[in-house]
Backbone as JSON Lines, residues from 0, in Angstrom:
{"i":0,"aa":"X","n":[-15.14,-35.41,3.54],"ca":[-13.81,-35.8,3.11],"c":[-12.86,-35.74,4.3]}
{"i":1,"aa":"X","n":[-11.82,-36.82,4.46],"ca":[-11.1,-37.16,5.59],"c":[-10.08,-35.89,5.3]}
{"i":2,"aa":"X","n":[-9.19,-35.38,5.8],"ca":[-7.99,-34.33,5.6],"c":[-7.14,-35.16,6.5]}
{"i":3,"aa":"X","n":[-5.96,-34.94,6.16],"ca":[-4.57,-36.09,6.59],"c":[-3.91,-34.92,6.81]}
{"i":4,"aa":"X","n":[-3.0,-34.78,7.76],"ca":[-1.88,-33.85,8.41],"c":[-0.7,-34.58,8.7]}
{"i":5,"aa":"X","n":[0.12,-34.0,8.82],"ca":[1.37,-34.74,9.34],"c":[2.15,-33.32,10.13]}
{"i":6,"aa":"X","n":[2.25,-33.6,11.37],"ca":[3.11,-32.35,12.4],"c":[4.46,-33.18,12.38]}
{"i":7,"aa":"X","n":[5.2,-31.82,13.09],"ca":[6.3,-32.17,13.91],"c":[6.67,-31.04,15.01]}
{"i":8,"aa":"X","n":[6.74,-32.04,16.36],"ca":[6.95,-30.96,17.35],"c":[8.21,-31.25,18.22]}
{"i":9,"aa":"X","n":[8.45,-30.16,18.76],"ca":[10.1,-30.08,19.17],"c":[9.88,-28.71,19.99]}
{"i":10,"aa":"X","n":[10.53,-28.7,21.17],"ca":[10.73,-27.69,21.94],"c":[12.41,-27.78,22.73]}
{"i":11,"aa":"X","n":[12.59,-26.67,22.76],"ca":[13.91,-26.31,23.53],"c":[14.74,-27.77,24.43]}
{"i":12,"aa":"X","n":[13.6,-28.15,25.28],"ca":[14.52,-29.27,26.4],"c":[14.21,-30.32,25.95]}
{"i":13,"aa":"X","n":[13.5,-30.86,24.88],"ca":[12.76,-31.46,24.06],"c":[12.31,-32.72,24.97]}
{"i":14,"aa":"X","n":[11.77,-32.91,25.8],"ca":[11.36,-33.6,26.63],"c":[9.49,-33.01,26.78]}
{"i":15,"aa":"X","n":[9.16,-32.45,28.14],"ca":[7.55,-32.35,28.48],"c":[7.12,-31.96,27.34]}
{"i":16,"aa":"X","n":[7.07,-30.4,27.06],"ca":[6.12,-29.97,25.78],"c":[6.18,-30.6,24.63]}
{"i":17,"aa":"X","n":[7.44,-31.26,24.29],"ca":[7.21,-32.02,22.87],"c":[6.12,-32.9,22.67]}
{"i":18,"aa":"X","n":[6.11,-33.48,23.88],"ca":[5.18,-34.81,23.81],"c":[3.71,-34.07,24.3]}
{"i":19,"aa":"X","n":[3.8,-33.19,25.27],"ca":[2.4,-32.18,25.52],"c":[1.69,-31.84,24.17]}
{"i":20,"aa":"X","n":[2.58,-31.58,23.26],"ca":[2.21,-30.99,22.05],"c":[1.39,-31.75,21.0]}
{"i":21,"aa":"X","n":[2.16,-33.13,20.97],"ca":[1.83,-34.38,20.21],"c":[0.33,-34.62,20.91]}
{"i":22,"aa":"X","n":[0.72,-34.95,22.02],"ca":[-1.19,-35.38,22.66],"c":[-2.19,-34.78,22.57]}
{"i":23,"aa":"X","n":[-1.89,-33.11,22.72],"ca":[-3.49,-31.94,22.46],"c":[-3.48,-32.5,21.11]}
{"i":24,"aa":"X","n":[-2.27,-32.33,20.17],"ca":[-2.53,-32.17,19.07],"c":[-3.36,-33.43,18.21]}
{"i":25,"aa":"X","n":[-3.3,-34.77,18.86],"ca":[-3.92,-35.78,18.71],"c":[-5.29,-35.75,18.91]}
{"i":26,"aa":"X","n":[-5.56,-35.27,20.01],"ca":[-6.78,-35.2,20.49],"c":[-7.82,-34.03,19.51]}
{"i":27,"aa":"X","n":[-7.06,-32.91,19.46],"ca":[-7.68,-32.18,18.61],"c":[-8.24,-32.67,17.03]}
{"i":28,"aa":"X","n":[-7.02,-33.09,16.63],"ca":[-7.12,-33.69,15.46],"c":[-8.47,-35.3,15.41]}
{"i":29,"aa":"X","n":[-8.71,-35.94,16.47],"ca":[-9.78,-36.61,16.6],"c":[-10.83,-36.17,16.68]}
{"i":30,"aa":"X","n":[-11.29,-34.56,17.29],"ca":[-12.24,-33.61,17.71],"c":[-12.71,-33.2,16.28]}
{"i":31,"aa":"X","n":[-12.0,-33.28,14.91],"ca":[-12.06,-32.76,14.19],"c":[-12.25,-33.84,12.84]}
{"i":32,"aa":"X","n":[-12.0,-35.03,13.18],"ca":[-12.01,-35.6,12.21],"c":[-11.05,-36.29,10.92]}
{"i":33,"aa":"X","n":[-9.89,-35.84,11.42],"ca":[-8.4,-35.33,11.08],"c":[-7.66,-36.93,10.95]}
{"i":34,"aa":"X","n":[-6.92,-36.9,10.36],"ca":[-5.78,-37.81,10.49],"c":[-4.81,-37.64,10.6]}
{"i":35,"aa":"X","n":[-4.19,-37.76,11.24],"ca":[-2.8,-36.98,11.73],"c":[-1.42,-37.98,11.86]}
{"i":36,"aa":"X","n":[-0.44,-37.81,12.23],"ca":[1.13,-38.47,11.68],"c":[1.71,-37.78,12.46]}
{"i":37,"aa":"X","n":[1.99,-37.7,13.99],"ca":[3.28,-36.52,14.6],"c":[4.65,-37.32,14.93]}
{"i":38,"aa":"X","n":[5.55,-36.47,14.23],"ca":[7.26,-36.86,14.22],"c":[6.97,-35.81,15.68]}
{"i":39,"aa":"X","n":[8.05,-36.44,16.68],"ca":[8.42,-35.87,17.76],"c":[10.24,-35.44,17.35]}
{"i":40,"aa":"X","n":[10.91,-34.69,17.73],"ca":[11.99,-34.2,17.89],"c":[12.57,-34.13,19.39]}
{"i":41,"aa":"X","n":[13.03,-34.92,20.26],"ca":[13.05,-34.42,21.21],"c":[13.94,-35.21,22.04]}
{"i":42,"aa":"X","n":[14.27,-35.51,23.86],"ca":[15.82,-35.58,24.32],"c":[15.97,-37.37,23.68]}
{"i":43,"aa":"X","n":[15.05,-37.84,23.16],"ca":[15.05,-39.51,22.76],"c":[15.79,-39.33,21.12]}
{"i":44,"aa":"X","n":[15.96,-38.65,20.54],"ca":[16.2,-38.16,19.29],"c":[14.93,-37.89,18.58]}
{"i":45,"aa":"X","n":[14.63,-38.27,17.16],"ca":[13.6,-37.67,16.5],"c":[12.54,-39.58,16.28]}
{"i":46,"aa":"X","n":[11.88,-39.24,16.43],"ca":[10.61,-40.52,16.87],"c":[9.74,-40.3,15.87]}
{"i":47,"aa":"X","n":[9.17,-41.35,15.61],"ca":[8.2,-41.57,14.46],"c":[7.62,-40.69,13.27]}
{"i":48,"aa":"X","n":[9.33,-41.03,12.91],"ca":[9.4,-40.11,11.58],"c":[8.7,-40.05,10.59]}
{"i":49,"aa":"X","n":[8.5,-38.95,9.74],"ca":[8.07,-39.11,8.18],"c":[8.65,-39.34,7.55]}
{"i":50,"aa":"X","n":[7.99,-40.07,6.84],"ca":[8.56,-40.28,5.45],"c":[8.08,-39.34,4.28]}
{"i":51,"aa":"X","n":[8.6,-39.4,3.47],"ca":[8.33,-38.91,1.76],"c":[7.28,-39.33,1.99]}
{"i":52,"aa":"X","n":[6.41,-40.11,1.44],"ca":[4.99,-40.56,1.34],"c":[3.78,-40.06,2.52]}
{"i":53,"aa":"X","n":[4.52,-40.12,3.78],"ca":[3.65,-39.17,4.71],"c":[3.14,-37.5,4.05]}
{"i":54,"aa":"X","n":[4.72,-37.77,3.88],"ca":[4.42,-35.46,3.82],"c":[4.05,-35.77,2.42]}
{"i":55,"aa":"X","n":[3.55,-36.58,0.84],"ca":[3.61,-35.87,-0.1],"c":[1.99,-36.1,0.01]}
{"i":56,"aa":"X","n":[1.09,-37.31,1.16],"ca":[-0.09,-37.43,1.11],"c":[-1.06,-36.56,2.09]}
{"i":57,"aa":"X","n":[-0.12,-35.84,2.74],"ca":[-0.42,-34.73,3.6],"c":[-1.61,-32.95,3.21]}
{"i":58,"aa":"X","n":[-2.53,-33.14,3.34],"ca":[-3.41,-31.95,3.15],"c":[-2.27,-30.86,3.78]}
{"i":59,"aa":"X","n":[-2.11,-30.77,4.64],"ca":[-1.2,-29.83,5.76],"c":[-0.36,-30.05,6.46]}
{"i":60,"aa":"X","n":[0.67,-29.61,6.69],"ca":[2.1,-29.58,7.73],"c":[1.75,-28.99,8.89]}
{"i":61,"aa":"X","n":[2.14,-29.17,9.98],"ca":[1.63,-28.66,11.0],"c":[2.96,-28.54,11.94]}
{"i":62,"aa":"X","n":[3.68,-27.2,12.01],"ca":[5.42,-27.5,13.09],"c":[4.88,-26.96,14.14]}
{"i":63,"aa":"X","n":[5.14,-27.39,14.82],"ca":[4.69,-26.87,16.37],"c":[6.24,-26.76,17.29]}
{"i":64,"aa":"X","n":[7.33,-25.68,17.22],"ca":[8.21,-25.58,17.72],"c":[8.61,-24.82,17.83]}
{"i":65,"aa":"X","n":[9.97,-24.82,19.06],"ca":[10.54,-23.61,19.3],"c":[11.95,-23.75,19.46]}
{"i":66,"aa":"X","n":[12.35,-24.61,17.75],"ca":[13.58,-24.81,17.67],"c":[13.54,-24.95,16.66]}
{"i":67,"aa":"X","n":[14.97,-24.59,15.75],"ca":[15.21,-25.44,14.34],"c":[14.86,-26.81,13.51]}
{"i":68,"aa":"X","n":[13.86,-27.16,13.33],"ca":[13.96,-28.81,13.22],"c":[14.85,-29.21,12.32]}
{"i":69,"aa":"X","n":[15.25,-29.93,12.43],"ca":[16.21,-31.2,11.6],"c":[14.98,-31.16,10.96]}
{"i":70,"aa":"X","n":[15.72,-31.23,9.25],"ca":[14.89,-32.05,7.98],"c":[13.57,-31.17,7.7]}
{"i":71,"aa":"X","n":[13.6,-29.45,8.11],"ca":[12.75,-28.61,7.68],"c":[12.59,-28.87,6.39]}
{"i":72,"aa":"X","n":[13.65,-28.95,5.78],"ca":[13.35,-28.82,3.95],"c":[12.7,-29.68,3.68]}
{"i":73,"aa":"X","n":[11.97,-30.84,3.91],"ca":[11.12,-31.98,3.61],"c":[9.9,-30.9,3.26]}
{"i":74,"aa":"X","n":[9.68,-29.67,4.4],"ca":[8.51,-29.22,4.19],"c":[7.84,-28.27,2.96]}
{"i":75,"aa":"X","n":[9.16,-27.71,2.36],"ca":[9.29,-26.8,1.28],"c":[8.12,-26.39,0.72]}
{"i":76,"aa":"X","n":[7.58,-27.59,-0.19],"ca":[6.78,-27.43,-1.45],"c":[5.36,-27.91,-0.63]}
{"i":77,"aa":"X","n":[4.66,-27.72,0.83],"ca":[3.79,-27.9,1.55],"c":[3.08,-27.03,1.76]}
{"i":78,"aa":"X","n":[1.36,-27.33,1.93],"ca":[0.91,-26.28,2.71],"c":[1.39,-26.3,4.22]}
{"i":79,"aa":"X","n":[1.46,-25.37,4.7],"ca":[2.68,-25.5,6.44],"c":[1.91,-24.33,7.22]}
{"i":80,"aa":"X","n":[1.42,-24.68,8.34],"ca":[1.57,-23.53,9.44],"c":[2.18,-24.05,10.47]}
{"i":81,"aa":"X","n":[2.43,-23.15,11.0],"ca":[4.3,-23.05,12.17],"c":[3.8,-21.77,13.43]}
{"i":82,"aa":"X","n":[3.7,-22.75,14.2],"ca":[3.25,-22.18,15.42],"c":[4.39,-22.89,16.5]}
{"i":83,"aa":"X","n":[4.56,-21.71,17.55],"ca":[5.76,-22.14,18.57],"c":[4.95,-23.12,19.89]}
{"i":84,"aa":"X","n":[5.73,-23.76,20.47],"ca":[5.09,-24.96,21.16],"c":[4.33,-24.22,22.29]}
{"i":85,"aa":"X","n":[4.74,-22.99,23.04],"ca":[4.03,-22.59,23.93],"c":[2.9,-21.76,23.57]}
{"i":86,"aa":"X","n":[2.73,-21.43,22.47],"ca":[1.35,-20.54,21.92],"c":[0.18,-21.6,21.59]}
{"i":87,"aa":"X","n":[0.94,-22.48,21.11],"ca":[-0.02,-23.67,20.7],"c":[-0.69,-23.93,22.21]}
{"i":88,"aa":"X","n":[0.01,-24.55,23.12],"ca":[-0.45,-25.01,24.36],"c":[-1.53,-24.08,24.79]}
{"i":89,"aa":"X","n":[-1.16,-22.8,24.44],"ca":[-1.75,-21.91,25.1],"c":[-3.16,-21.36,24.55]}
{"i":90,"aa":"X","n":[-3.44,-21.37,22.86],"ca":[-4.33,-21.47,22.33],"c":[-4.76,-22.55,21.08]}
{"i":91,"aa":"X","n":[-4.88,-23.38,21.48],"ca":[-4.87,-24.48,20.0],"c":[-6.32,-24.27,19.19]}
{"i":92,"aa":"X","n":[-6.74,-23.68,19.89],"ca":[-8.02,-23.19,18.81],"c":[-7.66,-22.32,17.49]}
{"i":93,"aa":"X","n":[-7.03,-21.54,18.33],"ca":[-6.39,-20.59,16.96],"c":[-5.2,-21.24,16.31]}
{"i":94,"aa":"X","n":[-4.27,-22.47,16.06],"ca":[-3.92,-23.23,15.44],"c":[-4.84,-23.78,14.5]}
{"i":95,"aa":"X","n":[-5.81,-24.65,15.0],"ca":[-6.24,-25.59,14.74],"c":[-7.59,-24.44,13.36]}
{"i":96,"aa":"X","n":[-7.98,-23.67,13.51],"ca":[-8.65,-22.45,13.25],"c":[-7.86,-22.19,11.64]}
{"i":97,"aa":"X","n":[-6.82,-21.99,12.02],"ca":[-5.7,-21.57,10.84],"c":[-5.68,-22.65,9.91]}
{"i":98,"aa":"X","n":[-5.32,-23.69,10.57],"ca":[-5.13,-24.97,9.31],"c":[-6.34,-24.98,8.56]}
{"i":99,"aa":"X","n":[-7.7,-24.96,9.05],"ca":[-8.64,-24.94,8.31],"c":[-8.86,-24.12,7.26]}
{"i":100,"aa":"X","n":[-8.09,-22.96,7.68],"ca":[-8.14,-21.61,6.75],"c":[-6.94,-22.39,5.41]}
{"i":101,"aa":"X","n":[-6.29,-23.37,5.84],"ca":[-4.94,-23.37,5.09],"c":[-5.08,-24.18,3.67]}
{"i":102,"aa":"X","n":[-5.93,-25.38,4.15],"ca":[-7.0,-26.53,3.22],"c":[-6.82,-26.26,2.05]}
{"i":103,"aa":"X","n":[-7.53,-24.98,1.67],"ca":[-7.87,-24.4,0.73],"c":[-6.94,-23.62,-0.68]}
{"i":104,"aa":"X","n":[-5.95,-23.45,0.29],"ca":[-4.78,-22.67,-0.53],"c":[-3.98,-23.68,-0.96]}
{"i":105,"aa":"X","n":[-3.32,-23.16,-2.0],"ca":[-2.08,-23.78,-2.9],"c":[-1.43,-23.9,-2.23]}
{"i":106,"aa":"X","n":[-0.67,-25.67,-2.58],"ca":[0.79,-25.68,-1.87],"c":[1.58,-24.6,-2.38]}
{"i":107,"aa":"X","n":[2.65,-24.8,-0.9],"ca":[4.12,-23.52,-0.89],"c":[3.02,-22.58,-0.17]}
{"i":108,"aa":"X","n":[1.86,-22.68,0.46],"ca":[1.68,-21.44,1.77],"c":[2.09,-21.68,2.67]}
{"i":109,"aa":"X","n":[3.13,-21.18,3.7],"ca":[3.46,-20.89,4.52],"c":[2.84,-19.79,5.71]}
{"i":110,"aa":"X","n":[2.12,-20.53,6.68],"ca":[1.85,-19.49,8.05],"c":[2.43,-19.75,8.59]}
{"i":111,"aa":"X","n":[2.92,-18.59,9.74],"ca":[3.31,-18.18,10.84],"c":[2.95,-17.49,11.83]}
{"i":112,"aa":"X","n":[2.77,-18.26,12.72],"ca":[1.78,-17.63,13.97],"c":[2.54,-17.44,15.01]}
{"i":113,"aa":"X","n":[2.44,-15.96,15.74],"ca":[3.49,-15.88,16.59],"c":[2.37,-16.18,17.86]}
């Protein structure tokens, strides 16, 4: 069975890591089989947004940031893990590790990975 994700990543200067973030995270998500959807947040404004229909066909949310995002509440009633952009960079195994763990659970779980 295919699993569909939809991220959004955003970092502080919202320029390098945003888009650093989007590409592992692409790549990973191909490594895996994944379908994926990443909204960027960043110095261009917010880029290839979701929609309603993205996030309600979404197995998992995936925030990868280290800022407030605009339009968090879209994520509410989601399964969501929320990892900061430089931990991700730094281990995406253990991201990518977690979501799998996440599949399984009822929407409205929320992780947080410091």
């Amino acid at each position: 069975m295919t699993r569909h994700l939809v991220a959004v990543t955003a970092c502080v200067s919202g320029v390098a890591h945003t888009y650093m973030a989007a590409e592992r995270l692409e790549k990973l998500c191909l490594q895996e089989k994944w379908t994926v959807k990443i909204e960027t947040q960043g110095a261009l404004g917010t880029e290839n947004e979701l929609n309603a229909t993205d996030i309600s066909q979404a197995d998992v949310v995936l925030l990868i940031t280290d800022i407030e995002l605009a339009g968090a509440e879209r994520f509410a009633h989601c399964r969501c893990v929320q990892s900061g952009i430089n931990a991700f960079l730094r281990e995406p195994q253990k991201v990518i590790s977690t979501v799998r763990r996440v599949f399984g659970t009822p929407q409205e779980t929320h992780i947080i990975l410091n």
